[in-house]
BAMI-165609 format. One record per residue: x, y, z of N, C-alpha, C in turn; residue in one letter; residue number from 1. Coordinates in Angstrom, 1 decimal, always signed. Layout:
N
    npx    npy    npz   capx   capy   capz    cpx    cpy    cpz resn resi
      X      Y      Z      X      Y      Z      X      Y      Z    A  NUM
...
This chain:
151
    npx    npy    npz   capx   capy   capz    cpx    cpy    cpz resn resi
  +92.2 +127.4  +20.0  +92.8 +126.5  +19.1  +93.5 +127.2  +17.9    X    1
  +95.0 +127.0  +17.6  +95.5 +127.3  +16.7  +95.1 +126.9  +15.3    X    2
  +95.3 +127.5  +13.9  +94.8 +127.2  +12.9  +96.4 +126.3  +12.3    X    3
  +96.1 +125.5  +11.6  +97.2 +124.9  +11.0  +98.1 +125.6   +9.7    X    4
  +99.2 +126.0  +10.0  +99.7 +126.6   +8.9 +100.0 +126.2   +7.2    X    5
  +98.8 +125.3   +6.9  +98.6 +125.2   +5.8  +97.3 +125.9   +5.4    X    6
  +97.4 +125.6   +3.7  +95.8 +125.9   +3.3  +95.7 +126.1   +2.3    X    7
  +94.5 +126.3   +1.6  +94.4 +126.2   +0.0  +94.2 +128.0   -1.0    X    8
  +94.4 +127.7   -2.1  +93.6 +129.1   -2.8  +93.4 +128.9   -4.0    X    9
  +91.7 +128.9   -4.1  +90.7 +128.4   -4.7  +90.3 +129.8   -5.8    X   10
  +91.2 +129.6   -7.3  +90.9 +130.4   -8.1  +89.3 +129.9   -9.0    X   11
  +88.6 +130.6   -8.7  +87.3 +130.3   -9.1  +87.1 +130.9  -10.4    X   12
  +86.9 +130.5  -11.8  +86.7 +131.2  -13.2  +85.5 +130.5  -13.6    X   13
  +85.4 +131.4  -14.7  +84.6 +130.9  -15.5  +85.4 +129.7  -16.5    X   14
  +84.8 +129.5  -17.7  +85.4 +129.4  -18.9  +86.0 +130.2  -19.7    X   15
  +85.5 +131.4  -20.0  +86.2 +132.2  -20.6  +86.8 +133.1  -19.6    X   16
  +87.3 +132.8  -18.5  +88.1 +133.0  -17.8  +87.9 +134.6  -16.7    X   17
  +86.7 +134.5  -16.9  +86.4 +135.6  -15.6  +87.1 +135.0  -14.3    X   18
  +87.0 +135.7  -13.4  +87.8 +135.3  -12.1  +86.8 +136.0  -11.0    X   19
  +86.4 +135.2  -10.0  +85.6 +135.8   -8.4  +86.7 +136.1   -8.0    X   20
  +86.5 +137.4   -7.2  +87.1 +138.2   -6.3  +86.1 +138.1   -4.6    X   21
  +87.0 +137.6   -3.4  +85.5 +138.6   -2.9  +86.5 +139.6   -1.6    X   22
  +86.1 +140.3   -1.0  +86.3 +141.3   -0.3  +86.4 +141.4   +1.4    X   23
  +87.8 +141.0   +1.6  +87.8 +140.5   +3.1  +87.1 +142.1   +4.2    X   24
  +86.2 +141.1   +5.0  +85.3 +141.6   +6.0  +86.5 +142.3   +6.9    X   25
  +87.1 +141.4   +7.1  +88.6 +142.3   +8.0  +89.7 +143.7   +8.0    X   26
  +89.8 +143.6   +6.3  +90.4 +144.6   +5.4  +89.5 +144.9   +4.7    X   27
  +88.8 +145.8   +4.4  +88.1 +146.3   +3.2  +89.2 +147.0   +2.5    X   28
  +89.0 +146.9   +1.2  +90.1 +147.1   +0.3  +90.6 +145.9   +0.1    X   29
  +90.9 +144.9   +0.6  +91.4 +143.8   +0.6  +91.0 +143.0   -0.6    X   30
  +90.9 +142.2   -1.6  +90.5 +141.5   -2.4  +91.4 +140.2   -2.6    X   31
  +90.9 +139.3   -2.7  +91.2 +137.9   -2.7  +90.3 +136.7   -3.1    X   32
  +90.9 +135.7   -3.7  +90.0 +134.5   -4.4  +89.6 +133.6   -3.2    X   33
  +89.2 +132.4   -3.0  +88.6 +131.7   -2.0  +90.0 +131.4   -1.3    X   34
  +90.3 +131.5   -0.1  +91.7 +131.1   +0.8  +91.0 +130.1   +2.3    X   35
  +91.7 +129.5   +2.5  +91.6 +129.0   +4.1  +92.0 +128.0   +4.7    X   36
  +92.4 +127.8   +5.5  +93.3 +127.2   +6.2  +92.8 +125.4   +6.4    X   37
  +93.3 +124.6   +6.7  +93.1 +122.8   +6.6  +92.8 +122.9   +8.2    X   38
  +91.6 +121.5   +7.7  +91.4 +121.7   +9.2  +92.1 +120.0   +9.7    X   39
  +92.6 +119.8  +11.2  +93.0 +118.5  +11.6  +92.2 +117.4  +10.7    X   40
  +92.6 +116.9  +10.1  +92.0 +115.3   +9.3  +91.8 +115.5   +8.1    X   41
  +91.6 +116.7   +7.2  +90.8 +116.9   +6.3  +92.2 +116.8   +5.0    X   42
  +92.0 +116.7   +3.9  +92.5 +116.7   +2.9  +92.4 +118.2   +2.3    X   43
  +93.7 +117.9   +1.0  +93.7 +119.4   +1.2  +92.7 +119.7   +0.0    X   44
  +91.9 +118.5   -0.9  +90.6 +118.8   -1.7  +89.4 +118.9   -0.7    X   45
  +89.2 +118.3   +0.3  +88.3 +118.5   +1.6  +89.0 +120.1   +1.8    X   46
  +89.6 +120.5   +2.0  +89.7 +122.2   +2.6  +89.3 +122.8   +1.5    X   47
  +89.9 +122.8   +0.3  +89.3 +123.4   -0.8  +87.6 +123.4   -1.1    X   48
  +87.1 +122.4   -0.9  +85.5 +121.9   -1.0  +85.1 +122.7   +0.3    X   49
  +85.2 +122.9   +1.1  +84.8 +123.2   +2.4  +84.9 +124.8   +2.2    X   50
  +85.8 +125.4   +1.9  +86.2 +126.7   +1.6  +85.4 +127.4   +0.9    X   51
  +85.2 +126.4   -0.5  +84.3 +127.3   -1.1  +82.8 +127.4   -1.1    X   52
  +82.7 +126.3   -0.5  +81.2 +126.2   +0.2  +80.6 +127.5   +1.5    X   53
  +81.8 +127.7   +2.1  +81.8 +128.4   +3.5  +81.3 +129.9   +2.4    X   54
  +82.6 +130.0   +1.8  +82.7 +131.3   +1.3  +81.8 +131.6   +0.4    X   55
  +81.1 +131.3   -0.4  +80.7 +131.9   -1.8  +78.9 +131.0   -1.7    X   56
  +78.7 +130.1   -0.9  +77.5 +129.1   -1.0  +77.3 +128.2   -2.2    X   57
  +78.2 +128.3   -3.2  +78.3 +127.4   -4.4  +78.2 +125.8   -3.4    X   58
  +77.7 +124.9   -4.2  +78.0 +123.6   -3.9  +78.7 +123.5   -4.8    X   59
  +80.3 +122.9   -4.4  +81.5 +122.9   -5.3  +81.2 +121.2   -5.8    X   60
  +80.7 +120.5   -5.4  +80.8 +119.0   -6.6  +80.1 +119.4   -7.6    X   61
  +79.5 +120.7   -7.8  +78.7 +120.3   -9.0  +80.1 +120.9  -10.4    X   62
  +80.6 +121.5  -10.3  +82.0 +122.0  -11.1  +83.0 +121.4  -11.1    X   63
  +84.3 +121.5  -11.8  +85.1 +120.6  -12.0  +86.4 +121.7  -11.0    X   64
  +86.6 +120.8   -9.9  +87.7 +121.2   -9.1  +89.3 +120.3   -9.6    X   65
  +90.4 +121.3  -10.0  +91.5 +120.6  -10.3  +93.0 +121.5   -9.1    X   66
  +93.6 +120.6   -9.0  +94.6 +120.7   -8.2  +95.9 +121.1   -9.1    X   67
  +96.5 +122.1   -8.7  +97.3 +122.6  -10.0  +98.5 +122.1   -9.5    X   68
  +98.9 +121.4   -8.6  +99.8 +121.3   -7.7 +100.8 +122.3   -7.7    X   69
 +100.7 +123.0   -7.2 +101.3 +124.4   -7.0 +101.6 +124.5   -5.1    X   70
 +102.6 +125.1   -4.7 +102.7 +125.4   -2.9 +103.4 +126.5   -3.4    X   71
 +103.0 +127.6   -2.3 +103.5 +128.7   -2.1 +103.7 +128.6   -0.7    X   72
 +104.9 +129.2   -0.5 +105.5 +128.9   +1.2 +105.6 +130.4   +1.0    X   73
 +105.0 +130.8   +2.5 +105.0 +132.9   +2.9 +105.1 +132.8   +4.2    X   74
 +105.7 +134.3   +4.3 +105.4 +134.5   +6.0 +104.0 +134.9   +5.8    X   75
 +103.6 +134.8   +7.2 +102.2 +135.1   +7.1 +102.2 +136.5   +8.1    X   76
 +101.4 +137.3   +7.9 +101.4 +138.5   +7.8 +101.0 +138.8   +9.3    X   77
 +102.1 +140.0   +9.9 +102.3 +140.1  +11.4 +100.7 +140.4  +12.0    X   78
  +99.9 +140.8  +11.3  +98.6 +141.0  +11.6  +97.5 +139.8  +11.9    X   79
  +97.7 +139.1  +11.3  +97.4 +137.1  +11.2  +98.3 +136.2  +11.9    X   80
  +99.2 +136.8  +12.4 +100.2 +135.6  +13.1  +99.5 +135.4  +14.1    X   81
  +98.4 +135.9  +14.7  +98.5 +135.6  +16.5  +96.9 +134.7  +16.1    X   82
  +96.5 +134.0  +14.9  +95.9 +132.5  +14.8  +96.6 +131.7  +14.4    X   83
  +97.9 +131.3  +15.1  +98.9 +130.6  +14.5  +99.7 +130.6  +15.8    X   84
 +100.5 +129.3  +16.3 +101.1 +128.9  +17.5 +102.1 +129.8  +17.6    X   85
 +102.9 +130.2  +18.7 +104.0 +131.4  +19.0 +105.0 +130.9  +18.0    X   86
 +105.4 +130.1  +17.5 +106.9 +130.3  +16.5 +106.5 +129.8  +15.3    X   87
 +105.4 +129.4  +14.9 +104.7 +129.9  +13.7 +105.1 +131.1  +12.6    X   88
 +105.4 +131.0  +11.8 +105.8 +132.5  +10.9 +105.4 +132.1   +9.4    X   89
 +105.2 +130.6   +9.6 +105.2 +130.4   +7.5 +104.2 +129.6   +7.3    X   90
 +103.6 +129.7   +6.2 +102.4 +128.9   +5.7 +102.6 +128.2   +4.5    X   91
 +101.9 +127.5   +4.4 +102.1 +126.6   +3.1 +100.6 +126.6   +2.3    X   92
 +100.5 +127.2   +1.2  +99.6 +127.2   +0.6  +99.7 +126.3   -0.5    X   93
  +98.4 +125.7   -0.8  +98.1 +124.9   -1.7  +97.1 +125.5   -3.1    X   94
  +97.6 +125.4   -4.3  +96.3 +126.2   -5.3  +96.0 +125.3   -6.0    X   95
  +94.4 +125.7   -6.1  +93.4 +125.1   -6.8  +92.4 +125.7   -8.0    X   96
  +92.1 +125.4   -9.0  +91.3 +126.0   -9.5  +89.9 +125.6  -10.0    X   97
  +88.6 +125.9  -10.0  +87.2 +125.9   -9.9  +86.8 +126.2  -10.9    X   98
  +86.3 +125.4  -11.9  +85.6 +126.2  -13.2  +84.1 +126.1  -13.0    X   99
  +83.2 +127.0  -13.1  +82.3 +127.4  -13.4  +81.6 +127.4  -15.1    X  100
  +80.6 +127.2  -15.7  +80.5 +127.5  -16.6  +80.2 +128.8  -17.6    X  101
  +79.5 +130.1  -16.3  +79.6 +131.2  -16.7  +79.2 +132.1  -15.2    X  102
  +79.6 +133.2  -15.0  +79.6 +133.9  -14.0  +77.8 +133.7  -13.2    X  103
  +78.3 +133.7  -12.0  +77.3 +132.9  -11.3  +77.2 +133.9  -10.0    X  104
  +76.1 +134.5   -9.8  +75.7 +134.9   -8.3  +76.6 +134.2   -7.0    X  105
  +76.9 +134.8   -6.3  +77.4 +134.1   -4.9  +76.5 +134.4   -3.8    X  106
  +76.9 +133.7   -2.8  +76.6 +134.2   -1.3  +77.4 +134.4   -0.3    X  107
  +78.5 +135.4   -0.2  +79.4 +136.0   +0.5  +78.8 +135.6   +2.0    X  108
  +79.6 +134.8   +2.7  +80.0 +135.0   +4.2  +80.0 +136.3   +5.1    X  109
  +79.0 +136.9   +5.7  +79.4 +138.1   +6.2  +80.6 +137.9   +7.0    X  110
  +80.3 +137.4   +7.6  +81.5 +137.1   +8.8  +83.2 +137.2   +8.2    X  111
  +83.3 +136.6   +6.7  +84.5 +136.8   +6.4  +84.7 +137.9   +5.1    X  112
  +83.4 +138.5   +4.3  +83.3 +139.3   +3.3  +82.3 +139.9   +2.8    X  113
  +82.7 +141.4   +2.5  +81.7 +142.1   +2.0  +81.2 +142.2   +1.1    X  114
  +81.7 +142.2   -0.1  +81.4 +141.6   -1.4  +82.3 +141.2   -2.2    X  115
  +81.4 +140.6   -3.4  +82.1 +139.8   -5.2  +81.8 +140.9   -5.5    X  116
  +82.8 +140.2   -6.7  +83.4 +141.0   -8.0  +83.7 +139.7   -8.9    X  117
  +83.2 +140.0   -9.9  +84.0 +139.1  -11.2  +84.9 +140.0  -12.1    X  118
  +85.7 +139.5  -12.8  +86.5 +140.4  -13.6  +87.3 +139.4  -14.1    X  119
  +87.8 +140.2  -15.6  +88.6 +138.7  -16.7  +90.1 +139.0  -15.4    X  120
  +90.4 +137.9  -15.8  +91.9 +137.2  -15.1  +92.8 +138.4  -14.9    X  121
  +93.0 +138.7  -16.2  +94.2 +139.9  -16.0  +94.3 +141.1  -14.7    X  122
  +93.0 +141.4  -14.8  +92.5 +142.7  -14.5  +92.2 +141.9  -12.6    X  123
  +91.9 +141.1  -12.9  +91.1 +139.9  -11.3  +92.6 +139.5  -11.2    X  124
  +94.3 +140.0  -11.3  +95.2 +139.7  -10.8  +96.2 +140.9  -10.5    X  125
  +95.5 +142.4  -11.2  +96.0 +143.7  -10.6  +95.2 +143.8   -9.0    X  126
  +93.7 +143.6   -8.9  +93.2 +143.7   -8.0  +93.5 +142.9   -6.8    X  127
  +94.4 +141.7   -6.7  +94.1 +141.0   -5.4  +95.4 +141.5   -4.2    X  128
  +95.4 +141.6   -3.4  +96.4 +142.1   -2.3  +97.6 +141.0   -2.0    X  129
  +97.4 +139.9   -2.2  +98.2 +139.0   -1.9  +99.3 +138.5   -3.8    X  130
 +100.7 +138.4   -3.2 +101.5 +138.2   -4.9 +101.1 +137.0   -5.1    X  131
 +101.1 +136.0   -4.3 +101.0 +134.5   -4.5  +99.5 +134.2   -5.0    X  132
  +98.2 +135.2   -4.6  +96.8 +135.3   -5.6  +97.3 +135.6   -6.8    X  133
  +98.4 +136.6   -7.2  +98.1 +137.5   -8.2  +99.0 +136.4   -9.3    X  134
  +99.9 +135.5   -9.0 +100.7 +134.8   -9.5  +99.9 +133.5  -10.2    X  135
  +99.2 +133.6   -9.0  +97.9 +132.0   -9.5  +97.0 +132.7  -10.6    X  136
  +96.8 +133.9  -10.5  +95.4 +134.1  -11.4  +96.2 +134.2  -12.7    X  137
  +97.5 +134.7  -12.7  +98.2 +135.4  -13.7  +98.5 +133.8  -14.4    X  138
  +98.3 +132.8  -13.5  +99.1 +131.3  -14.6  +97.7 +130.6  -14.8    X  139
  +96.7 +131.3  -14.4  +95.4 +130.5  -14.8  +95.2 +130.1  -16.3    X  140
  +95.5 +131.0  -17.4  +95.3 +130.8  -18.8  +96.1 +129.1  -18.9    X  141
  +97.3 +129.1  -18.5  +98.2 +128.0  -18.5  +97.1 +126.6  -18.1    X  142
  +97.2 +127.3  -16.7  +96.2 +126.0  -16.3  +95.1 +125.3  -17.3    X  143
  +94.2 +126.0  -17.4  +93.0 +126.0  -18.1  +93.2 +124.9  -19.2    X  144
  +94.5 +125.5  -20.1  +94.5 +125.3  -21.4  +94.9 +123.4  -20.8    X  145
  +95.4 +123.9  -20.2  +96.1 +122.4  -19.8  +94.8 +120.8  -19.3    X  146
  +93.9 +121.7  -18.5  +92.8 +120.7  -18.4  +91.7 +120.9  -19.4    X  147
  +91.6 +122.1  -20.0  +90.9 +121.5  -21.7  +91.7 +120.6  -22.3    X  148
  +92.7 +120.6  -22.7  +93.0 +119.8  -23.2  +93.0 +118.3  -22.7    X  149
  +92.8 +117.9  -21.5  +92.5 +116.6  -21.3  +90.9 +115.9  -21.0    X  150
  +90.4 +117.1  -21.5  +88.9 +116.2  -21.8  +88.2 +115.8  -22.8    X  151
């Protein structure tokens, strides 16, 4: 079964704005925030909740998950095309962001990562491999300020 070429990416921070990294099982070297694909029926805060559950073992209702409404449209990379139907080439990504109250142990997925990393924003947006990570972590301050300010 093909994966659906959408899906979300779940910038996970603290408050004062650390950022999870974790370390694809597939690439080492690789670094990236929570990503993954929608599954048939699900919503794209259901993929998000689902994601970060898979990935990290957080139970994500207990934190405040916001939808930054953001889409990043990419080709998806010749190495990943072949979980994706033959004329498949572009993905639609959805970003989300996760606040945490202060850096928190995880439980990494072996199956998709080898290890976390926390690191402040800036520094947690030189390190990730993908521009459309590095763009979301890089507008996190923005974000942030924007949903403090509505509580």
């Amino acid at each position: 079964m093909y994966k659906i070429p959408v899906s979300v990416l779940v910038i996970i921070h603290t408050v004062d704005l650390q950022v999870l990294l974790l370390e694809r099982a597939d690439h080492p070297g690789y670094w990236q925030s929570v990503t993954g694909s929608q599954n048939a029926g699900e919503t794209l805060v259901d993929t998000a909740l689902r994601e970060v559950s898979e990935e990290t073992g957080l139970n994500p209702s207990c934190f405040q998950l916001t939808d930054w409404h953001v889409e990043n449209r990419y080709e998806i990379y010749e190495e990943w095309r072949w979980r994706y139907g033959p004329d498949v080439q572009f993905n639609t990504e959805h970003v989300f962001g996760l606040c945490l109250p202060s850096i928190t142990a995880i439980r990494v997925s072996p199956r998709e990562h080898l290890n976390f990393i926390w690191l402040p924003w800036q520094q947690a947006a030189e390190k990730v491999f993908s521009p459309s990570n590095a763009q979301a972590i890089l507008s996190l301050p923005a974000h942030w300020s924007f949903v403090e300010s509505k509580a």
